[in-house]
N, C-alpha and C positions, 0 to 999 in steps of 0.2 A: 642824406640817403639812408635809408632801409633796407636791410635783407632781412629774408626768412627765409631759413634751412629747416626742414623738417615742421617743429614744432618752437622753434627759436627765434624771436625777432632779434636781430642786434642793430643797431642805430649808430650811422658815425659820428655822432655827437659824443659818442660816449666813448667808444672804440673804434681800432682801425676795420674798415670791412673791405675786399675786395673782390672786385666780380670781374670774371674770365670771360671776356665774350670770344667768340667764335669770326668769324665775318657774315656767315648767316644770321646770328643775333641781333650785331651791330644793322644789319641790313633789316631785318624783322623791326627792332626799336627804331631806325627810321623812317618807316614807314605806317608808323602809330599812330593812329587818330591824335589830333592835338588833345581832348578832353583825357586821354586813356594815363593811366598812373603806373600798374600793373605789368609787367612783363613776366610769362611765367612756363620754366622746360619742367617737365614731367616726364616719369618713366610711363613707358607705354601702356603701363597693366592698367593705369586710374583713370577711370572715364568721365567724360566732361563734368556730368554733377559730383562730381569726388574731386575734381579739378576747383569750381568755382565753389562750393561749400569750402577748401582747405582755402582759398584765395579767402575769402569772405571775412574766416577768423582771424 
């Protein structure tokens, strides 16, 4: 598994990572398209192309 915070990938391969889901999250991630990789919260101010450009790099 993968996270990115900000501008940080960290990789548990390498390091501990842990992710807090919510029960909306959990409930969001399963209901993921099987193809989908991505799961991604965002503060309110960045809009979808600031969204999937930050997702992208």
């Amino acid at each position: 598994m993968k996270i990115k915070v900000g501008n940080k990938i960290c990789d548990g391969d390498d390091e501990p990572v842990m992710v807090i889901l919510t029960n909306k999250d959990k409930e969001n991630i399963a209901n993921m398209a099987k193809g989908c990789q991505k799961y991604c919260e965002h503060p309110d101010t960045m809009d979808d192309e600031e969204i999937y450009e930050w997702m992208a790099e």
